[in-house]
C-alpha positions, -999 to +999 in steps of 0.1 A: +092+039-600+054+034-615+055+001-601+063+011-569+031+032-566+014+005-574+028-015-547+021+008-524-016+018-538-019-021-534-009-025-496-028+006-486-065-010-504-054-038-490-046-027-450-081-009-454-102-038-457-123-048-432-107-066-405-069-062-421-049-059-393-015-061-409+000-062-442+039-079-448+057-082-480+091-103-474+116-114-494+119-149-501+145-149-474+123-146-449+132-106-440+101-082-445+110-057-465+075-032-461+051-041-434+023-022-415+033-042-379+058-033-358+091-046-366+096-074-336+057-089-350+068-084-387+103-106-381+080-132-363+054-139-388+077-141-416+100-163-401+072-187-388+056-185-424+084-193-441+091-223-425+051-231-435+058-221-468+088-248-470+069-276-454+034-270-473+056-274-506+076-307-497+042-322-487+026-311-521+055-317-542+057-358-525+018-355-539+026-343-571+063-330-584+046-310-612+026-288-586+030-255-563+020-237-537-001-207-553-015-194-518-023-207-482-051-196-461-047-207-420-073-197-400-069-198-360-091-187-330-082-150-333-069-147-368-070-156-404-035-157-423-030-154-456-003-163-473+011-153-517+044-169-522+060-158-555+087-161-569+111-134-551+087-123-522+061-137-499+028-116-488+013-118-458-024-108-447-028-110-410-068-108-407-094-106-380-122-131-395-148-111-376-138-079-392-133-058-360-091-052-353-080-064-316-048-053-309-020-077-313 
Protein backbone atom coordinates (compact mmCIF):
# COMPACT_ATOMS: atom_id res chain seq x y z
CA UNK A 1 0.00 0.00 0.00
CA UNK A 2 3.17 2.58 0.82
CA UNK A 3 4.33 1.86 -2.48
CA UNK A 4 1.43 2.76 -4.06
CA UNK A 5 1.57 6.32 -2.58
CA UNK A 6 4.57 6.59 -3.84
CA UNK A 7 3.56 5.84 -7.25
CA UNK A 8 1.10 8.10 -7.19
CA UNK A 9 3.28 11.06 -5.33
CA UNK A 10 5.56 10.20 -8.33
CA UNK A 11 3.06 10.65 -11.38
CA UNK A 12 1.45 13.76 -9.77
CA UNK A 13 5.47 15.67 -9.51
CA UNK A 14 5.84 14.32 -12.52
CA UNK A 15 2.37 15.65 -14.52
CA UNK A 16 3.25 19.03 -12.81
CA UNK A 17 6.37 19.78 -14.59
CA UNK A 18 6.55 22.23 -16.89
CA UNK A 19 5.30 21.34 -20.21
CA UNK A 20 4.07 17.61 -18.98
CA UNK A 21 1.16 17.08 -20.88
CA UNK A 22 0.49 13.48 -20.05
CA UNK A 23 1.70 10.82 -17.82
CA UNK A 24 1.14 6.76 -18.85
CA UNK A 25 2.22 3.79 -16.88
CA UNK A 26 1.49 0.42 -18.92
CA UNK A 27 2.12 -2.86 -18.47
CA UNK A 28 4.51 -4.50 -20.46
CA UNK A 29 1.62 -5.68 -22.53
CA UNK A 30 1.07 -2.70 -23.94
CA UNK A 31 -2.44 -1.79 -21.77
CA UNK A 32 -2.08 1.41 -19.57
CA UNK A 33 -2.85 0.69 -16.40
CA UNK A 34 -2.84 4.66 -14.80
CA UNK A 35 -2.61 7.50 -17.16
CA UNK A 36 -3.57 11.28 -17.00
CA UNK A 37 -4.94 11.14 -20.99
CA UNK A 38 -7.98 10.11 -21.99
CA UNK A 39 -8.40 6.58 -22.51
CA UNK A 40 -8.65 6.42 -26.67
CA UNK A 41 -4.92 8.76 -26.56
CA UNK A 42 -3.64 6.46 -23.66
CA UNK A 43 -4.39 2.96 -25.83
CA UNK A 44 -2.68 4.81 -28.74
CA UNK A 45 0.54 5.83 -27.35
CA UNK A 46 1.21 2.68 -25.66
CA UNK A 47 0.51 0.54 -28.38
CA UNK A 48 2.65 2.64 -30.84
CA UNK A 49 5.47 2.73 -28.07
CA UNK A 50 5.49 -0.64 -27.61
CA UNK A 51 6.14 -1.57 -30.93
CA UNK A 52 9.25 1.14 -30.55
CA UNK A 53 10.20 -0.36 -27.56
CA UNK A 54 10.45 -3.89 -29.48
CA UNK A 55 12.26 -2.63 -32.47
CA UNK A 56 14.78 -0.22 -30.59
CA UNK A 57 15.84 -3.49 -28.60
CA UNK A 58 16.34 -5.90 -31.71
CA UNK A 59 18.48 -3.17 -33.28
CA UNK A 60 20.59 -2.71 -30.07
CA UNK A 61 20.70 -6.29 -29.14
CA UNK A 62 22.13 -7.15 -33.19
CA UNK A 63 24.76 -4.24 -31.83
CA UNK A 64 25.51 -5.78 -28.76
CA UNK A 65 23.55 -9.07 -27.18
CA UNK A 66 24.89 -8.02 -23.72
CA UNK A 67 22.96 -4.59 -23.83
CA UNK A 68 19.38 -2.90 -23.10
CA UNK A 69 17.23 -0.46 -23.68
CA UNK A 70 17.31 1.74 -20.29
CA UNK A 71 15.20 4.80 -21.75
CA UNK A 72 14.33 6.37 -25.18
CA UNK A 73 13.86 9.98 -25.73
CA UNK A 74 11.90 10.93 -29.41
CA UNK A 75 11.38 14.30 -29.97
CA UNK A 76 8.92 15.51 -32.91
CA UNK A 77 7.61 18.90 -34.10
CA UNK A 78 5.05 19.28 -31.29
CA UNK A 79 6.21 16.87 -28.75
CA UNK A 80 8.92 15.21 -26.75
CA UNK A 81 8.28 11.49 -25.72
CA UNK A 82 9.83 9.80 -23.16
CA UNK A 83 10.02 6.50 -22.76
CA UNK A 84 11.21 3.92 -19.06
CA UNK A 85 10.85 0.40 -20.01
CA UNK A 86 11.33 -1.96 -17.01
CA UNK A 87 10.90 -4.97 -16.38
CA UNK A 88 6.93 -5.34 -15.81
CA UNK A 89 5.80 -1.81 -17.03
CA UNK A 90 6.65 0.84 -19.43
CA UNK A 91 6.37 4.82 -18.59
CA UNK A 92 5.51 7.19 -20.75
CA UNK A 93 6.14 11.20 -20.64
CA UNK A 94 4.30 12.93 -23.35
CA UNK A 95 6.01 16.52 -23.23
CA UNK A 96 5.64 19.90 -24.78
CA UNK A 97 9.56 20.86 -25.36
CA UNK A 98 8.55 24.49 -25.17
CA UNK A 99 6.90 24.07 -21.86
CA UNK A 100 3.51 25.62 -22.59
CA UNK A 101 0.54 22.45 -22.88
CA UNK A 102 -1.41 22.57 -26.43
CA UNK A 103 -4.28 20.53 -26.31
CA UNK A 104 -3.89 17.12 -27.86
Amino acid sequence: MASMLVVEETLKQIQTSDGVIGVIVANFDGIPIKSTLDNFTSVQYCGLVQQLIDKSKIAIKKNDPSDDLMFLRLRTKKHEILIVPEKQYVMIIVHNPTGSRPPL
